[in-house]
Phi, psi and omega in degrees: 000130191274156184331309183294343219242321177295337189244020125317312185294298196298331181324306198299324175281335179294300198292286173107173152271016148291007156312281162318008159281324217253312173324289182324297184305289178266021154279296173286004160281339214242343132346268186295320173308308206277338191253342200233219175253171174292331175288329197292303178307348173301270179347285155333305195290292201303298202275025116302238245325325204267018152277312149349292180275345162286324176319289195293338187298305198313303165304352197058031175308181184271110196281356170286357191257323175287320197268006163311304189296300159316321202274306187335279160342286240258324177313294200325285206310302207277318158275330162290011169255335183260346155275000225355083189211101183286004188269331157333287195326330176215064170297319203283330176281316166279343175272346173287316201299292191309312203293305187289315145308353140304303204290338184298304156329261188321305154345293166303292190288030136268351181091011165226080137025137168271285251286299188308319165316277208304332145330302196288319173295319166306289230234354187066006180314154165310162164276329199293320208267317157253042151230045171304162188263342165275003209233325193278264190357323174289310205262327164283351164262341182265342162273011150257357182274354166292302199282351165270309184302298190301324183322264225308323178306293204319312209287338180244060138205357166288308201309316222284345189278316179281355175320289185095050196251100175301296222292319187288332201276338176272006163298297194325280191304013170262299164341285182296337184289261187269354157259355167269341181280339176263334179272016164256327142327315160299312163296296203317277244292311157253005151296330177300323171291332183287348178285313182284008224227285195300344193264338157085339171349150167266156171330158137281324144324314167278327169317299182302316162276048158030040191277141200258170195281176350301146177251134171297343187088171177283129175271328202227079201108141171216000000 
């Protein structure tokens, strides 16, 4: 299998089609706001999401995810009709950034890695494997390498809020969002295997048979 095709295949198991929930909604809030009023783009935004979210019932999609995905929409939406400040819609978006750069940030420092978590929750690996000492080094540089990204998104979405500039901070927060987040997804993924390949550790597959070295390494999966 050739690499683009291994890192498509994993894009795919990360991402999903809810990708497009998180996209939409405030691309046409940051639309309608600009050509018509803050009320109209409310609206515009809230009657997406809940075509979405029917959309996803309708298909037997997981219905905790539509209606996440609408009450999210509908929090953005609701403060920016009660500051009537539309950059107010993605407030809900900058207290997300800061928090997860808190927990990334912290994560490193007790030594339990977020990029290793959120792996081990996603793919079910033991947990014992990754905080090997041939193994944890990889998932702590690529979660500061998260944890950078998120700083600079948060610092250019703070300015762009005090700004009261609605239109620029939601490009920004479209830019910085899901297409910078998947070629940082991409980059961790080879770096993370060339990492774990240089650290010399065994695979999880060998971890798990308890198999003794030389290890072929992890191959597949980060």
């Amino acid at each position: 299998m050739g690499k683009t095709q291994e890192i498509g295949e994993e894009l795919k198991s990360v991402l999903s089609g809810r990708t497009i929930d998180a996209l939409l909604p405030p691309l046409v809030f940051v639309l309608f706001n600009a050509f018509f009023s803050l009320e109209v783009a409310v609206f515009a935004a809230l009657g997406l999401a809940l075509s979405l979210a029917v959309l996803r019932i309708s298909r037997k999609q997981s219905w905790y995810y539509a209606l996440g995905g609408f009450l999210g929409v509908g929090l953005a939406a609701g403060l920016a009709l009660l500051t009537q400040n539309a950059s107010s819609y993605f407030l809900p978006a900058i207290i997300g950034s800061a928090l997860l750069s808190l927990v990334a940030l912290v994560s490193i420092l007790i030594g339990k890695p977020l990029a290793a978590w959120l792996s081990h929750l996603t793919r079910s690996w033991p947990l014992e494997w990754f905080w090997r000492k041939d193994v944890k080094p990889a998932y702590v540089e690529v979660t500061w390498m998260w944890a950078l990204l998120i700083g600079f998104r948060l610092v250019i979405q703070i300015l762009l809020y005090q700004r009261g500039d609605a239109t620029t901070l939601g490009w920004a927060n479209f830019v910085l969002g899901w297409p910078v987040t998947i070629a940082v997804l991409v980059l961790s993924y080879v770096y993370g295997i060339w990492r774990l390949k240089r650290l010399g550790g065994p695979g999880v597959h060998e971890f798990r048979e308890g198999k003794d070295p030389p290890w072929e390494g992890q191959t597949r999966g980060f």
